[in-house]
Steps between C-alpha positions, in 0.01 A plus 500: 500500500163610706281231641146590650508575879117422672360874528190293730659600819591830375140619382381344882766682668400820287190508587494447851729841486274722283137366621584387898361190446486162325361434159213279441649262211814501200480555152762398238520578112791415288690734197503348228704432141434513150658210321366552193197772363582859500299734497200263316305534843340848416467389149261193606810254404629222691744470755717247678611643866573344833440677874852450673618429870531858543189665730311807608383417834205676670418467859161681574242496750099604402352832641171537605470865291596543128845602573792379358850572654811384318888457566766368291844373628660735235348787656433433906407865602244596212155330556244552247136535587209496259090405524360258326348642196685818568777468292488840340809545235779303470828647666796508308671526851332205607724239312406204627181610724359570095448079446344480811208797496429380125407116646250704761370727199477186265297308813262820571472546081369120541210645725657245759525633870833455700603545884841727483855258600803588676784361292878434532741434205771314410626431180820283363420539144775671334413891354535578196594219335216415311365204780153722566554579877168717416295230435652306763365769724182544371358109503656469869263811553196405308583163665509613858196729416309220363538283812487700768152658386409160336402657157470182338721601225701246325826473408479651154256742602746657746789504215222663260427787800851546506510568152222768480640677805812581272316529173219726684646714795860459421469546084746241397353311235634173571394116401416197764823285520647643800225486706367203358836352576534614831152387606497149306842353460601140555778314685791381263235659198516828241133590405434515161254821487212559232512874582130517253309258680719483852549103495782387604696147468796401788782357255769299750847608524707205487651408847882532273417836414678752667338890558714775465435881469802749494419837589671763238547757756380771203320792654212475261378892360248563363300203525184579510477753220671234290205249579268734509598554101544128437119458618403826291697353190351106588139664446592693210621221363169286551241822371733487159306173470175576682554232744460564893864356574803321339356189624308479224753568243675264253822512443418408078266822573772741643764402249244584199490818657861568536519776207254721630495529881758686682826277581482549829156382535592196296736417679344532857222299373768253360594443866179465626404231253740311509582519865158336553625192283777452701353493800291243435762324338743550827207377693473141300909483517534576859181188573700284263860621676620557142815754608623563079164600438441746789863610465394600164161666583657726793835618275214615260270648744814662649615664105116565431500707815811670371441577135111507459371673864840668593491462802832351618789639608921477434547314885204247460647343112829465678321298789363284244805480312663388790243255601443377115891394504477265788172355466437480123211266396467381809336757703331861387590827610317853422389826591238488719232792665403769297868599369740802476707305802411299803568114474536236224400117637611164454372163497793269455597084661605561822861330404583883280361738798829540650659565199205764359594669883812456453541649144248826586719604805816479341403667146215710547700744725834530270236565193287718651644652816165381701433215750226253410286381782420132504231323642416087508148521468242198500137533364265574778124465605265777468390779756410296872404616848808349700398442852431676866802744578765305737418609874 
């Protein structure tokens, strides 16, 4: 079982080495999880996520030019270097450098001015498993950014920057939950998320209520493409009707329609649809601790996901087979991220955690021949600066 190590001293140590000197302040962002809303954010749906104890951690000092210098702990010896406004292209090379340079591109697109940073980088969010260790680095960037050069940005502001820099300079089409996640989550809360309008509404997660998410260990293939055709066939889907996105479709609409649009549209649409009525749904259970109820709404978020958006996988139904047989109606399990693998989570009374840990690493390996990773996770407060580097 993996429990979060403090990466603070790490990203202080780190920079010290790379930069030969101290930073001027700390910067935190969580990951995050989806417990319930998949893939409704780009379709202007709701969603129901919480930012996790899990952190990118940015230690950074302000230049006096428009430099920026940056380091990660996953790559000591390769410092990236950019001006402000100077972007250029994005790098495929650059991996993670790419979240970064489209913040400062977002920022000078703004027509706001920025002094360059030094920056350090530690990061304790799992990768690829679906918890948005991207987003975690971009709001502890946009964060330190904001600060340091006092831009007077808020909070959602920054997670809306971090958005553009990926839809603009990196061209990912992507919704607002991560970021908005990472930026604004709550202590002991999941955000419910109008992705139209960008409200957002902290529902509490009872103090019984145990947070699980089990990594599948599936390499995940092919991602991308396959969102990148879910989006395609989501806004397909929406011009059949003339409307600007599912959000706006009925579900008494679609079905009238069945007969003459394209099954897979229907169904995608399906998905989308009803997703969104779950998720408010799971939102009013989860404030009323009704466990049946949300049980209920996550098996069929978790089977929607499977049959109508395709976009599970083999492994993760056996996690939540597993899972569904010790729990039952007393906690939910499903799928969560944006499929074809990484993790599946679990909110469940603390009294069946050892069993649902106890069941996943003695099944999942004899079904599937893979070892789960399992972290105890507890819902977390937004992106923060932390406090002076230790002397």
């Amino acid at each position: 079982m993996s429990l979060m190590p403090n990466p603070t001293q790490r990203a202080t140590k780190l920079f010290v080495q790379t930069f030969g000197t101290k930073a001027d302040n700390l910067y935190l962002a969580p990951g995050r999880v989806n417990l319930i809303g998949e893939h409704t954010d780009y379709n202007d749906g709701f969603v129901l996520a919480c930012a996790i104890n899990f952190h990118t951690v940015i230690a950074a000092r302000r230049r006096d030019d428009n430099i920026f210098r940056a380091t990660s702990e996953a790559y000591p010896d390769d410092i990236k270097e950019w001006c402000f406004g100077e972007e250029g292209c994005m790098d495929p090379q650059d991996t993670w450098a790419n979240y970064l340079k489209g913040f400062t591109h977002a920022v000078a697109m703004a027509g706001v001015e920025s002094q360059g940073m030094d920056i350090a980088i530690v990061s304790d969010v799992p990768l690829e498993a679906g918890l948005s260790s991207s987003a975690a680095l971009e709001i502890a960037f946009g964060t330190a950014m904001n600060d340091l050069n006092q831009l007077q940005f808020s909070s959602l502001a920054i997670a809306q920057l971090a958005q553009r820099g990926e839809t603009q300079f990196m061209g990912r089409l992507c919704g607002m939950m991560d970021q908005m996640v990472s930026a604004l989550g709550e202590q002991d809360s999941a955000l419910l998320i109008d992705c139209l309008d960008l409200d957002d509404e902290a529902v509490h997660i009872g103090d019984d209520l145990s947070l699980i998410i089990i990594d599948s260990s599936v390499q995940r293939r092919g991602l991308d493409d396959e969102i990148d055709l879910r989006q395609q066939q989501c806004q397909q889907a929406a011009d059949f009707f003339g409307l600007d996105a599912l959000r706006h479709l009925r579900l008494q609409q679609l079905n009238d329609a069945k007969d003459i649009m394209e099954p897979v549209l229907y169904r995608r649409a399906r998905h989308v649809i009803t997703e969104n009525q779950r998720t408010q749904s799971a939102a009013r259970a989860l404030e009323q601790n009704n466990m049946p109820r949300l049980s209920q709404l996550m098996a069929e978020s978790h089977a929607s996901m499977k049959d109508d958006f395709d976009m599970s996988a083999p492994q993760i139904d056996t996690l939540v087979k597993i899972v569904q047989q010790v729990v039952g109606n007393q906690g939910g399990v499903r799928m969560t991220g944006r499929g074809l693998g990484g993790s599946v989570v679990v909110l469940t009374s603390h009294e069946l955690s050892d069993a649902v840990v106890s069941a996943v690493e003695q099944q999942y390996p004899q079904q599937t021949g893979l070892e789960a990773k399992i972290y105890l996770c507890s819902a977390s407060n937004g992106a923060k600066r932390i406090n002076q580097p230790a002397s």
